[in-house]
N, C-alpha and C positions, 0 to 999 in steps of 0.2 A: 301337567301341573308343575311349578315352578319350586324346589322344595325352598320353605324360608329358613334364615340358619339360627335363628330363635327359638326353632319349636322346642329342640332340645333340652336347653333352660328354661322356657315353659313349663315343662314335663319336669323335669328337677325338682321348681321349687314349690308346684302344684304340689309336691306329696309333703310339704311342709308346712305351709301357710293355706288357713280357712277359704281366703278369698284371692282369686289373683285378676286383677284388670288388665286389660290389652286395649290399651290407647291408639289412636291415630285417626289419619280424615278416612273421610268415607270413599266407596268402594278398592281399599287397601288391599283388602284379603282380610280380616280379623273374623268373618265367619268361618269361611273356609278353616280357618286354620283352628278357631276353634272346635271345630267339630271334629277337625285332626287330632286333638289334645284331648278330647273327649273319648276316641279312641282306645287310648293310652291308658285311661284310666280304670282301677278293679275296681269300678264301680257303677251301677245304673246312673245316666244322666237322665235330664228335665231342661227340653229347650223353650225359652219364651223372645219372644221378638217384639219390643214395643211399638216398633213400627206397624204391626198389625196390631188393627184396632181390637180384635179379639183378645189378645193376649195382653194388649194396654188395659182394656173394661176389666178383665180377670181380676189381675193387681190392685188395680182400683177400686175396685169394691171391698175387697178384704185384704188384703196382701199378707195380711201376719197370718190370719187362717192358711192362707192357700198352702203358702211356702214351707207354714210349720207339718203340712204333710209330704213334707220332700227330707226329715232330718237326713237319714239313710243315702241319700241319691247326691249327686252333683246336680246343681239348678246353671245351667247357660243361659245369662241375661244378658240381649243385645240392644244395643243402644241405650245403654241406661238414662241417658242425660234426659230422656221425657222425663223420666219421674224422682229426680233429686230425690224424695220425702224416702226413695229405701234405704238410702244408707244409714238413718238412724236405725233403722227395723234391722238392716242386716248386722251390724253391731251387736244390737239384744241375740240375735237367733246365733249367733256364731258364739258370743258367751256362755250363752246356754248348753252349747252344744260344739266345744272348739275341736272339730277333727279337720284333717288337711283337704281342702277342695271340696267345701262348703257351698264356695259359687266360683264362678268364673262368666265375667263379666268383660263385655265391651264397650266404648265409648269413644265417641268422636269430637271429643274438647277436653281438651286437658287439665289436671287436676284442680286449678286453681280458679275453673272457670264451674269445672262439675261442682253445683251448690254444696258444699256441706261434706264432699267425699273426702279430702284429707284429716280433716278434725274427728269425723263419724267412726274410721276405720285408719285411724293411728295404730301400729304395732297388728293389727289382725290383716294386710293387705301387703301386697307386690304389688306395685305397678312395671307395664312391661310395655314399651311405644315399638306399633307398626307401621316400620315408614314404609315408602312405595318399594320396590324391589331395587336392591342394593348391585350394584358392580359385582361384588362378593359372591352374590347369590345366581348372576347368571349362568344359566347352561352355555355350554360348547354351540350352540346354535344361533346364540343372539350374540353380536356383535357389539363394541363399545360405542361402535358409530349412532349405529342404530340405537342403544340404550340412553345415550348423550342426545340424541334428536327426539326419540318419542317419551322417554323420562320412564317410569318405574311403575305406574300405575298397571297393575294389569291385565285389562282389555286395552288400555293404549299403546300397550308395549306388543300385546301378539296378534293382535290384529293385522289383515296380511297385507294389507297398504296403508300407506302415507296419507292416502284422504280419508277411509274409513275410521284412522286413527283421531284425524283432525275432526271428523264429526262428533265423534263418540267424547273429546276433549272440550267441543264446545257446548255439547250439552250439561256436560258436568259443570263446567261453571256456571251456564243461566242458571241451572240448580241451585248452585251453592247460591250467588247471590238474589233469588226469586225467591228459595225456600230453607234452604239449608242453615245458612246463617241463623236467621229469625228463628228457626225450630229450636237452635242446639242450644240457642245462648236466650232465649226467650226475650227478644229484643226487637225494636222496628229503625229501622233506619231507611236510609232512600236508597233505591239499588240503583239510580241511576249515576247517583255521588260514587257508589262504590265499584261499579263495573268503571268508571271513569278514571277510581283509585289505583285499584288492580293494574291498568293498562298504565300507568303512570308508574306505578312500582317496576314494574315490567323492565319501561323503560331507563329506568334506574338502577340496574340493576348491579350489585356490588357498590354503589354510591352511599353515601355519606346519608342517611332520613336527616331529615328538617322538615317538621311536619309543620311549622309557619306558612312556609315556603310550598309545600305541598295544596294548605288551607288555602292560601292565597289564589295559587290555580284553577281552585275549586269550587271558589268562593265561600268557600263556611270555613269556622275558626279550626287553629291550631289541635285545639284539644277536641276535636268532635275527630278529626284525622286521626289525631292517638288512641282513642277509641274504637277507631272500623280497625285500625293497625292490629289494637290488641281479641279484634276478632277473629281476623286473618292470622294471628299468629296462635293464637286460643285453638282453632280447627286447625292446627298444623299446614296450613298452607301457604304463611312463611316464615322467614328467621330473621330476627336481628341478631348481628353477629357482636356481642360489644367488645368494646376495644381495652386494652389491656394496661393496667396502670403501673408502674414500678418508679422508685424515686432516683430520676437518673438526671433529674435537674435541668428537665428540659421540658417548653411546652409542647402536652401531646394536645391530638383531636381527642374528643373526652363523648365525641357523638356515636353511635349506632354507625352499621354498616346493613344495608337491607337487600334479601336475597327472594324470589321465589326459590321455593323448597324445590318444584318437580321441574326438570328441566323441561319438560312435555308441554306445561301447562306456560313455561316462558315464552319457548317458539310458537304455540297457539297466538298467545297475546300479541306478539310480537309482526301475527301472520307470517309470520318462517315455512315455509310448504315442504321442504326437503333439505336433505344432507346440504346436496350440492349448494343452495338459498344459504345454506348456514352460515359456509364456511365462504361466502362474499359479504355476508351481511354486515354491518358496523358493530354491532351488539354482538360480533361472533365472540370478541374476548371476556366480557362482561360474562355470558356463558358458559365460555367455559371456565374461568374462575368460580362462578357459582356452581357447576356441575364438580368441580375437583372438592371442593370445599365440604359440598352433601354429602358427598361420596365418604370422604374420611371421617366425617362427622360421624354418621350414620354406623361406619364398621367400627369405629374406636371404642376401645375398652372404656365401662364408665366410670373409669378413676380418671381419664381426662377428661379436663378441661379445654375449651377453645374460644379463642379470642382473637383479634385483630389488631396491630399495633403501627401507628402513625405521628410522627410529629409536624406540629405546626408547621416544618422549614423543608418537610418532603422528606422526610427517612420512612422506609414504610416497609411492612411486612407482612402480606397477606393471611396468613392464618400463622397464631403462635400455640402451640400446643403445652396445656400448664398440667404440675401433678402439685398438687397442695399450692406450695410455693416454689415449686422448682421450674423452670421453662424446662421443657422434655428437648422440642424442635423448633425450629421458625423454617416455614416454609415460603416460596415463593414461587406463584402460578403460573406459566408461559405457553402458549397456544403453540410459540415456535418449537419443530423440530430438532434445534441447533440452538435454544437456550443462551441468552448471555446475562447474568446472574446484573442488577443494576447498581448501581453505587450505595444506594437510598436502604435494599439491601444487607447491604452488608453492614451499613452503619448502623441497622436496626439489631444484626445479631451483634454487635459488639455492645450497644447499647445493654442489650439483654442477658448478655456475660454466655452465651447458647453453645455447647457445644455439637449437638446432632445439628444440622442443616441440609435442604433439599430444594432441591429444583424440580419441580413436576413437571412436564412437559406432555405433548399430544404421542410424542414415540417411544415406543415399546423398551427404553434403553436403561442403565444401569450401573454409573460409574462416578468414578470421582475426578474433578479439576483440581488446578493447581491448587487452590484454596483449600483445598477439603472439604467442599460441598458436592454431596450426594447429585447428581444429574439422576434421572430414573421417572418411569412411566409411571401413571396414578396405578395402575394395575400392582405393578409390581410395587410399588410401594405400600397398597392397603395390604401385600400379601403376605411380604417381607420383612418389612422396617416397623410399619404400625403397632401391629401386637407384640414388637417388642421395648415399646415408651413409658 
């Protein structure tokens, strides 16, 4: 088992706050890991699973009876997003009764999309997102090749070949868009619009959304695409990175930048069979600017901010990393081994006024050029440079 490096502030602020949620898409790990966190706790837990229909009918019938004979115990609720209608309920019962680790709850759509959960349990809740398995989190046994190819998920990730992986990847998506979607967000749409999306994102990948231009493709409007967009990005299975504004007197791009999240679920789409497939494919750059991106995203403290910064005349700068109002970094992504930082650049950290800068590269290396920009592997910079921005 893979340990995640969450659990620990799990466990922290579980002994503070009534209710803690653990976000992220499905098969992540958030049971697993809840039942790790349960563990931990001095006290009786109470698992329920809404996805068994037993444990949904329970709820259903009385919820405030049931639950009110658990004050004493910790309640593990997974999947909440069936049944929106508890978080008014779990509100009154945590009022009633405010001690730390009341419930601890899962969910695979994000707050904004779970009916009623940010308003319901303002001030009584943590939210805490599980992304697929982090660079950070790798054991001495998996390689970066290999985590950059089969992406974080993990049965994709240790599965002991490249095809069982590629199986076990495409069933997950018929899921998501046959059932998954529709279940989490309570919505119908056409799966065949949206596996057609998917593989269009795919192919877009680190590009500019224009979801006109998307529509157009697809034949149905603009706004029916920003819609499947904000379900795709609702179940964490993708990002729009947006771009970053400052008054520097010049026209920027003002659009989205769109990523798959798992790098796993890219090379599926993309039919990528192997390492070797990768690193000839066209989309290998595209790749791995969205694998470098995840990566820091995912390990960085959440006092940053990130964003992506471009102007109309080609200055550009692949991820800028913000702290209120200050640029921390601007980094810039390169597949190459041997790195040569672009003009576009450099005119983007002058733009930004940026004192840290970084060149990530594919090799494991760690220095500085003439400039004074950092040269240095994603490795060693989530491990080094990151937690200190």
């Amino acid at each position: 088992m893979i340990t995640r490096s969450i659990t620990p502030l799990i466990e922290k602020y579980s002994k503070e706050f009534p209710v803690i949620v653990i976000l992220g898409p499905r098969q992540v790990g958030k049971t697993t890991l809840v039942k790790i966190i349960a563990k931990s706790l001095k006290k009786k837990t109470h698992y329920l699973d809404l996805e068994r229909n037993s444990d949904f009918s329970t709820l259903n019938r009385d919820a405030e009876e049931y639950l009110s004979a658990y004050t004493n115990e910790c309640v593990l609720i997974d999947e909440v997003q069936r049944m929106p209608t508890l978080f008014p309920l779990l509100r009154a019962l945590v009022d009633e009764n405010r001690k730390p680790a009341r419930f601890i709850i899962t969910g695979s759509a994000s707050p904004e999309l779970l009916k009623g959960a940010s308003e319901s349990l303002a001030g009584r809740v943590y939210y805490f997102y599980l992304n697929p398995i982090g660079l950070h989190e790798l054991p001495g046994t998996i390689s970066i090749k290999k985590h950059w190819f089969r992406g974080g998920f993990p049965k994709a990730l240790t599965l002991k070949n490249n095809e069982l992986s590629s199986g076990w990847l495409d069933a997950f998506i018929t899921t998501y868009i046959e059932r998954d979607l529709a279940i989490l967000f309570d919505i119908k749409f056409s799966p065949i619009v949206m596996r057609k999306l998917w593989g269009m994102l795919a192919h877009l990948q680190g590009g500019i959304l224009n979801a006109e231009k998307l529509g157009s493709s697809l034949d149905v409007s603009g706004t029916t695409i920003k819609r499947y967009i904000d379900y795709l990005e609702g179940a964490f299975l993708i990002r729009r990175l947006p771009p970053y504004f400052v008054n520097v007197g010049k026209r920027l791009v003002k659009s989205p930048k769109v990523y798959i999240n798992d790098s796993g679920i890219l090379h599926h789409l993309l039919r990528i069979g192997s390492e070797k497939e990768l690193l000839n494919n066209p989309s290998v750059g595209g790749s791995w600017e969205g694998y470098v991106i995840t990566q820091i995203i995912n390990a960085a403290p959440k006092r940053i901010d990130t964003y992506y910064y471009r102007t109309q005349v080609g200055a550009e700068c692949d991820l800028v990393l913000v702290h209120g109002n200050n640029v921390k970094a601007c980094i810039e992504i390169k597949l190459s081994k041997a790195p040569v930082p672009s003009k576009g650049f450099y005119i983007s950290v002058s733009d930004l006024n940026c004192k840290q800068n970084f060149i990530i590269s594919s090799a494991d290396q760690d220095y500085k050029n003439k400039q004074g920009t950092v040269i240095v592997g994603l490795d060693t910079f989530i491990k080094k440079y990151l937690p200190k921005l």
